[in-house]
N, C-alpha and C positions, 0 to 999 in steps of 0.2 A: 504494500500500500504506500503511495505516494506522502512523505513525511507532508505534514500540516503545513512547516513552516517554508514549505519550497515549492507548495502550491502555484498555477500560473493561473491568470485570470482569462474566465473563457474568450474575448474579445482584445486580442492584442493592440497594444496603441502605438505607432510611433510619433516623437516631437515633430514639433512644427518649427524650423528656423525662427529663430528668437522667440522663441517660447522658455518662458520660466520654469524653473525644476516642479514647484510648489502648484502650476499653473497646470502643467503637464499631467500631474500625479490626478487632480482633481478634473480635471476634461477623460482621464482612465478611467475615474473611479463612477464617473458619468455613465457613463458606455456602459459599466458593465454592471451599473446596481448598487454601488458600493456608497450609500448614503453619507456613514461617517468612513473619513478617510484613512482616519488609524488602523482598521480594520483591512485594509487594502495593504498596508505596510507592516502588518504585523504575518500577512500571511512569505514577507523575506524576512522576516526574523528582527524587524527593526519594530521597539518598542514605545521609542518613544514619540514626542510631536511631529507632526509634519514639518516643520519650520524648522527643526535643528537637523534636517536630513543635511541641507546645503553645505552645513560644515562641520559633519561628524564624518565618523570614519566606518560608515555603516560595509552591509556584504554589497557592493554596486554588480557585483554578477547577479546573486539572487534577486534584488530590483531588477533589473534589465529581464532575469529569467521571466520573473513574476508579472511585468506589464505586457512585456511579447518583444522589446527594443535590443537596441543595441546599446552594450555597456557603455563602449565610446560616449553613447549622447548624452548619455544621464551624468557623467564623468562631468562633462563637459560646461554642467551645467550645475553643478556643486560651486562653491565658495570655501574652499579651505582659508585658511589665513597662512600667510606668505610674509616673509624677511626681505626688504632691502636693505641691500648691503650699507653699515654707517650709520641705521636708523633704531630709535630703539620704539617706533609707533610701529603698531599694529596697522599691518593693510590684510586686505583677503582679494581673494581672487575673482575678478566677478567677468567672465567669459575673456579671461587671457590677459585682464586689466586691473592693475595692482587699484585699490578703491580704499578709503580710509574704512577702519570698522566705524559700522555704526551708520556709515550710509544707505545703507542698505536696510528697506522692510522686511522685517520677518514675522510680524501677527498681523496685520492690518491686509484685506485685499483689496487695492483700488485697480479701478479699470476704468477703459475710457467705453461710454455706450457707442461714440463714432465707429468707434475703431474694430468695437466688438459685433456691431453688423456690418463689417466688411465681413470678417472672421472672427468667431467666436471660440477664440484663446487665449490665454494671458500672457501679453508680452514682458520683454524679459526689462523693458525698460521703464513699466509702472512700477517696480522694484528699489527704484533709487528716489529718495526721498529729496536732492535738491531738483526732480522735475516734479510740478503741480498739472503739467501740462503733457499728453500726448503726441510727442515730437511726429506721429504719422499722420495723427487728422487732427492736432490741432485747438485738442478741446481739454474742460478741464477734468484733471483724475475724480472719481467721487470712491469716498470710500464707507461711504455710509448709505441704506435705503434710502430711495426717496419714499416712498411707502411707509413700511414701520420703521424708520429711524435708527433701526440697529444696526451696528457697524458690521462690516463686512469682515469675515476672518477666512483661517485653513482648517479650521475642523471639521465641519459638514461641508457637503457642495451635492446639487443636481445641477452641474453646470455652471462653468466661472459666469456664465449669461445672465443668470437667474441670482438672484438673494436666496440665501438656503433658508432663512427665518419665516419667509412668507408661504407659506404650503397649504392646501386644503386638506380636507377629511385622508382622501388618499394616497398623502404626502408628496403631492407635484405643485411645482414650483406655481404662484400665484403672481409672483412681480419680475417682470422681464426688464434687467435693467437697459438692453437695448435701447427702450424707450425713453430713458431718462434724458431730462434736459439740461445743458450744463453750460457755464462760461465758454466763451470759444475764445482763442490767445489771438490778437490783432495779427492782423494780415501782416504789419509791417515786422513784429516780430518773427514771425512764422517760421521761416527761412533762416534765420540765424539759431533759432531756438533748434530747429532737426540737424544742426551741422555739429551744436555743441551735443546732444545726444550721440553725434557717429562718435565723438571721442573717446568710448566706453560701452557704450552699447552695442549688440552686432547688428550688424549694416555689410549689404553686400556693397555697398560703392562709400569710399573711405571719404571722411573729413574735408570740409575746405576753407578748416583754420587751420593757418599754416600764415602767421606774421613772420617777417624777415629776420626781426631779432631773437623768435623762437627757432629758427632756422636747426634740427637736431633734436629737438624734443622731441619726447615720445608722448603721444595721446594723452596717455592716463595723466603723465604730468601739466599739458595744458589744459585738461579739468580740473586738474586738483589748483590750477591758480585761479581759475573762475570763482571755484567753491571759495577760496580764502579770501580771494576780497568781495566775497556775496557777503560773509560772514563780517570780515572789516565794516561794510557797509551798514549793516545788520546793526552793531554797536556801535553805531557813530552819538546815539541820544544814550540819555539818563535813563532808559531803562534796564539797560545792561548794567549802569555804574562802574568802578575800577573792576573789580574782580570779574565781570563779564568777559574780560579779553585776556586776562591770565591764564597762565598754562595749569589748569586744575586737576579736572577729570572732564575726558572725552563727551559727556553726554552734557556736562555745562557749554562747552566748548563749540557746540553743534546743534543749537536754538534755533527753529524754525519758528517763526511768524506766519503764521497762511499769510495774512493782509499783507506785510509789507515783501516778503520773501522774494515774489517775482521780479517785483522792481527793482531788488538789489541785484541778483540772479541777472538781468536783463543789461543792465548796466556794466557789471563786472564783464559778462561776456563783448558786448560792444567795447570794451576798453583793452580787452584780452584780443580782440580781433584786429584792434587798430593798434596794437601794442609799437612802441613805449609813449604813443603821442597823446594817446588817451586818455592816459594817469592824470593830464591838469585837471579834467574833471570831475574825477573821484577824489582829488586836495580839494580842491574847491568847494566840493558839497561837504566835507568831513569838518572843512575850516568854518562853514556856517554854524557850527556847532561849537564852537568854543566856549562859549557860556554857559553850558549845559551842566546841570548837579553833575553830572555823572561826570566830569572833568575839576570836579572844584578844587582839589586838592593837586591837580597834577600842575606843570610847570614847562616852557619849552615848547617842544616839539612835540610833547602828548598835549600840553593843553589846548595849542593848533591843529592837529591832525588826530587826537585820539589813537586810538588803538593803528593806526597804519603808519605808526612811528616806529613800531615795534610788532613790523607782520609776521616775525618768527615762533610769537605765541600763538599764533593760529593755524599758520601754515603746515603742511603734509609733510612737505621737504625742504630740508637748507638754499637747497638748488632755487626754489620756486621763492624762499623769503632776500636771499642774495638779490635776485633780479627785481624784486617790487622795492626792493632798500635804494638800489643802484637808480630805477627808475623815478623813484620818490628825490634822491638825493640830484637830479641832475635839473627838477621842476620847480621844488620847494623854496629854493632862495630866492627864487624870484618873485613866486606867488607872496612869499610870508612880505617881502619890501613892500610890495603892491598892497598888502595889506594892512599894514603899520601905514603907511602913508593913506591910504582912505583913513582908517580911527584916526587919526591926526588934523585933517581936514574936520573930520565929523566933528572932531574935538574942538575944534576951532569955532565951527561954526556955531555950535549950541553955549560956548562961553566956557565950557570944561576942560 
């Protein structure tokens, strides 16, 4: 008799190019019946969440056995965490692209309804928490019903399509989020928004950020500079305060705003694109903020620029806080003159 735990399920499934490990497991577990999905994972011997598949070291042949796939894909689509050399941050692996922990969702399912009546699978790029947006159609993630209002997880599923919470008497899905309606990301972003997605995410036609003075860089690292001055941006006001931009613990460190997040995100990448000419106006909106509580005690160059005086507390790598220091340092003297002389005038003019 075929042991229990090396069971295959009657309906084989293979992934779908950029499809998510967690995304994948639950479109199988669809197919074949498999209401909750621990139960689908317990028949290769794996015990625990579906979420800690991505970066355990579970049997990936008994999975492969057990869905009907090939080990390769399922491999391929884990997150182990991964060493750069030099570094003592934790990155992981997220399809071939070194990514900081903790970017990445692991209970939460969002998905876009656009995207999910083209094809109904979960891509591998709702996964990453600095996009709010569907780099393919455009719209915004939801990750909550519109219906009953409960959040959307990995441990039931009839389908990534459907809310597993909403069901009738005969336990089928009642709410098709297909049909959900959602912010759509402006046209004029649009386009830059799906190019900083190739930098990470898999995409069969690569990237076309590529500035002259990033000239060598690899991918991951020109998102990992987006991410940092999203996040510089992020703490430019008093609600971060000092310790907002101090090197703590990673989950202080990596504060999303739904509201404000995009327009830092949007910003960072247009100045990562137009790199190093860009930087004057990310000093410029930081240095509007000089009077800010969350600056009161600092002095110099944090009380003008805040936290992008000091991008090595935030930044991923030396490589990526070297270059925003170098960029800062060749704009800064001139903006801060320009600045001293306007408060001067000001000063003047109201008698103070």
């Amino acid at each position: 008799m075929r042991n229990y735990f090396h069971a295959q399920l009657p309906v084989a499934t293979e992934p779908v190019f950029g499809e998510s490990l967690p995304g994948f497991i639950a479109r199988a577990c669809a197919r074949n019946g498999y209401y909750k999905m621990r139960r689908a994972t317990m028949l290769a011997g794996h015990t625990g969440a579906v979420g800690s598949l991505c970066g355990s070291a579970a049997n990936w042949a008994r999975l492969a056995y057990t869905f009907g796939c090939q080990e390769a894909e399922l491999v391929a689509r884990r997150h182990p965490e991964c060493r750069i050399e030099g570094l003592t941050r934790g990155f992981e692996n997220f399809f071939g692209s070194p990514v900081r922990l903790r970017l990445r969702e692991t209970k939460v399912r969002r998905v876009s309804p656009a995207s999910l009546r083209l094809a109904p699978y979960h891509r591998a790029a709702w996964l990453l928490k600095p996009l709010q947006y569907c780099p393919e159609t455009g719209d915004r993630l939801i990750l909550v019903c519109p219906n009953c209002s409960k959040t959307l997880r990995w441990t039931r599923t009839v389908g990534v399509e459907f809310c597993e919470h909403c069901l009738d008497d005969e336990d089928d899905p009642k709410t098709d989020l297909r049909y959900a309606i959602t912010e759509q990301l402006p046209v004029q972003d649009f386009e830059l928004y799906r190019e900083v997605a190739k930098l990470v995410v898999p995409s069969r036609d690569p990237s076309k950020i590529a500035p002259r003075r990033l000239r060598g860089w690899a991918y991951w690292e020109i998102f990992d500079m987006i991410v940092t001055l999203t996040m510089i941006l992020e703490r430019r006001s008093r609600h971060f305060g000092f310790l907002g931009f101090m090197r703590m613990y990673e989950n202080l460190r990596f504060h999303q705003n739904e509201r404000t997040w995009h327009q830092s995100f949007m910003l960072a990448a247009r100045t990562v694109a137009d790199w190093p000419k860009a930087i004057e106006e990310v000093i410029d909106l930081m240095m509007q903020y000089r009077d800010d509580q969350g600056r009161f005690n600092a002095f110099g160059r944090m009380k003008e620029i805040g936290p992008l005086a000091h991008p090595d507390d935030l930044s991923g790598t030396p490589k990526v806080a070297a270059e925003i220091n170098a960029a800062v340092g060749r704009v800064y003297p001139r903006l801060i003159r320009r600045s001293i002389r306007t408060r001067r005038d000001k000063d003047a003019l109201t008698g103070f």
